[in-house]
C-alpha positions as CSV (number, residue, x, y, z in Angstrom):
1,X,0.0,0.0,0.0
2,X,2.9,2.2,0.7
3,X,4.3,1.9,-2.4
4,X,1.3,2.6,-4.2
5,X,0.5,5.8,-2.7
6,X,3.7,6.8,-2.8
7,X,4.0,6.1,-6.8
8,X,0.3,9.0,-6.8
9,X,2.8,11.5,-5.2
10,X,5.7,11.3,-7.6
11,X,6.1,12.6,-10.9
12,X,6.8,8.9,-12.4
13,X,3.8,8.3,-15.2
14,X,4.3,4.7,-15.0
15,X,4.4,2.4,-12.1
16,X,6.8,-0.1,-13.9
17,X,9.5,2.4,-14.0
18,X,8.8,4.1,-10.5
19,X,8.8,-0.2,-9.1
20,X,11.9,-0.5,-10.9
21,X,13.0,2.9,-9.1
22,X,12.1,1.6,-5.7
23,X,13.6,-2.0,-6.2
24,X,17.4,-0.4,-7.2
25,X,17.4,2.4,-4.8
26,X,15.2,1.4,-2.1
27,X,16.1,-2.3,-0.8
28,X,17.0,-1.6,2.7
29,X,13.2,0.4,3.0
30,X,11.4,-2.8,1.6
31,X,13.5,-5.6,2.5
32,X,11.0,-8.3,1.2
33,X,10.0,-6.6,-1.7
34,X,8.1,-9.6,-4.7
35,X,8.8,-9.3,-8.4
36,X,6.4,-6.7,-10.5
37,X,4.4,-9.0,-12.0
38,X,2.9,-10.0,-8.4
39,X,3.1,-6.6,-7.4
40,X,0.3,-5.7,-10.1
41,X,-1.4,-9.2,-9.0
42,X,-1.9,-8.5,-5.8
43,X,-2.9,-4.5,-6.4
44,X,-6.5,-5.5,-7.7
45,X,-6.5,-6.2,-3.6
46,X,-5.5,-3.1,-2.5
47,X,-8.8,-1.7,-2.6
48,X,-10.0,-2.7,0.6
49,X,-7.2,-1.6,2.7
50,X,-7.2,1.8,1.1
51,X,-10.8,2.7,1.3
52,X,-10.0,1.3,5.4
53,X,-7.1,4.1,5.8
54,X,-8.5,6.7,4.1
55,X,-12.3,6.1,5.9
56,X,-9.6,6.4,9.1
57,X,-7.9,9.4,7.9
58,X,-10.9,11.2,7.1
59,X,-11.2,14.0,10.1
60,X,-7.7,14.8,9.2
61,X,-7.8,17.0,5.4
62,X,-4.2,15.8,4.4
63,X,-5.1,17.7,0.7
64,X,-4.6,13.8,-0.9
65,X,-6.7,13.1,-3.8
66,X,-6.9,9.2,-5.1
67,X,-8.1,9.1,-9.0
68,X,-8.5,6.3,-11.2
69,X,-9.9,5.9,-14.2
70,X,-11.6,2.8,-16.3
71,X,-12.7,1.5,-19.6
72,X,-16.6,0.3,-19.8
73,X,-16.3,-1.1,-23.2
74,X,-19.6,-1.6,-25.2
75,X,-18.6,-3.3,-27.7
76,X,-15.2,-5.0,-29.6
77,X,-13.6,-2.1,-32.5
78,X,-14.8,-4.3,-35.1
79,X,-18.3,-4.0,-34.2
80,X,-18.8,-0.1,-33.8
81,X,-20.1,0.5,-37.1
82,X,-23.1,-2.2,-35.8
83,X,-23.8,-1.1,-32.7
84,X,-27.0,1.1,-32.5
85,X,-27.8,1.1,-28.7
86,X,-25.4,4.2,-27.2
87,X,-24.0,5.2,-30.6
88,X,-25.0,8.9,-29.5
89,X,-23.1,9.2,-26.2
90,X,-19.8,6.3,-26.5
91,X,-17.3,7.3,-28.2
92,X,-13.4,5.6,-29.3
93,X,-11.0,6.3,-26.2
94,X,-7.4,4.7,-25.6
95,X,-6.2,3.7,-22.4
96,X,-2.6,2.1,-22.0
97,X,-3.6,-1.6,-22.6
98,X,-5.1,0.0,-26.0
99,X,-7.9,1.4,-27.6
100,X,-11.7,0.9,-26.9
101,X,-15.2,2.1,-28.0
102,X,-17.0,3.1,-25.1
103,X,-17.4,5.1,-21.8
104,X,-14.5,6.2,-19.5
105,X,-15.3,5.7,-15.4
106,X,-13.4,8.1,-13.4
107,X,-13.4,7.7,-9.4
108,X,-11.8,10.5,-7.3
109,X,-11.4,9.6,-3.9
């Protein structure tokens, strides 16, 4: 959890390269620090934990925003020229795993 709150206050715009940052300079400060891959795993959990601190943390205004953002995709690329049902209000977007034709979720915590 540390690691990835501290990744929202740096000026890193991936986490791969700010993980990579922390596992070169930072070994004595995480001492059993796991691979990346099961870092990203085992973030999908994080959730939880982080709703739990900041519900704790909430009489103190520490000026900390969390956002996150998410694909809803309606349909596959191939398909948008078929799909009738939202045509009006989805539109193409990109996110870093590619692009998508649908709605972007943001959540601001």
């Amino acid at each position: 959890m540390t690691i990835a709150i501290l990744f929202h206050l740096s000026n890193d715009r991936t986490l791969k390269h700010f993980y990579s940052f922390v596992q070169k300079h930072h070994k004595k400060d995480f001492r059993k620090l796991i691979s990346y891959s099961r870092f990203v795993y085992i973030m999908k959990n994080l959730f939880v934990p982080l709703f739990a601190y900041l519900l704790h943390m909430r009489g103190a205004v520490t000026g900390l925003a969390f956002i996150d953002s998410t694909s809803i995709n309606v349909c596959r690329n191939k398909r948008i020229s078929r799909n009738k049902g939202v045509k009006s209000i989805a539109k193409r977007g990109k996110t870093t795993s590619g692009w998508f034709y649908g709605f972007k979720l943001h959540l601001i915590m």
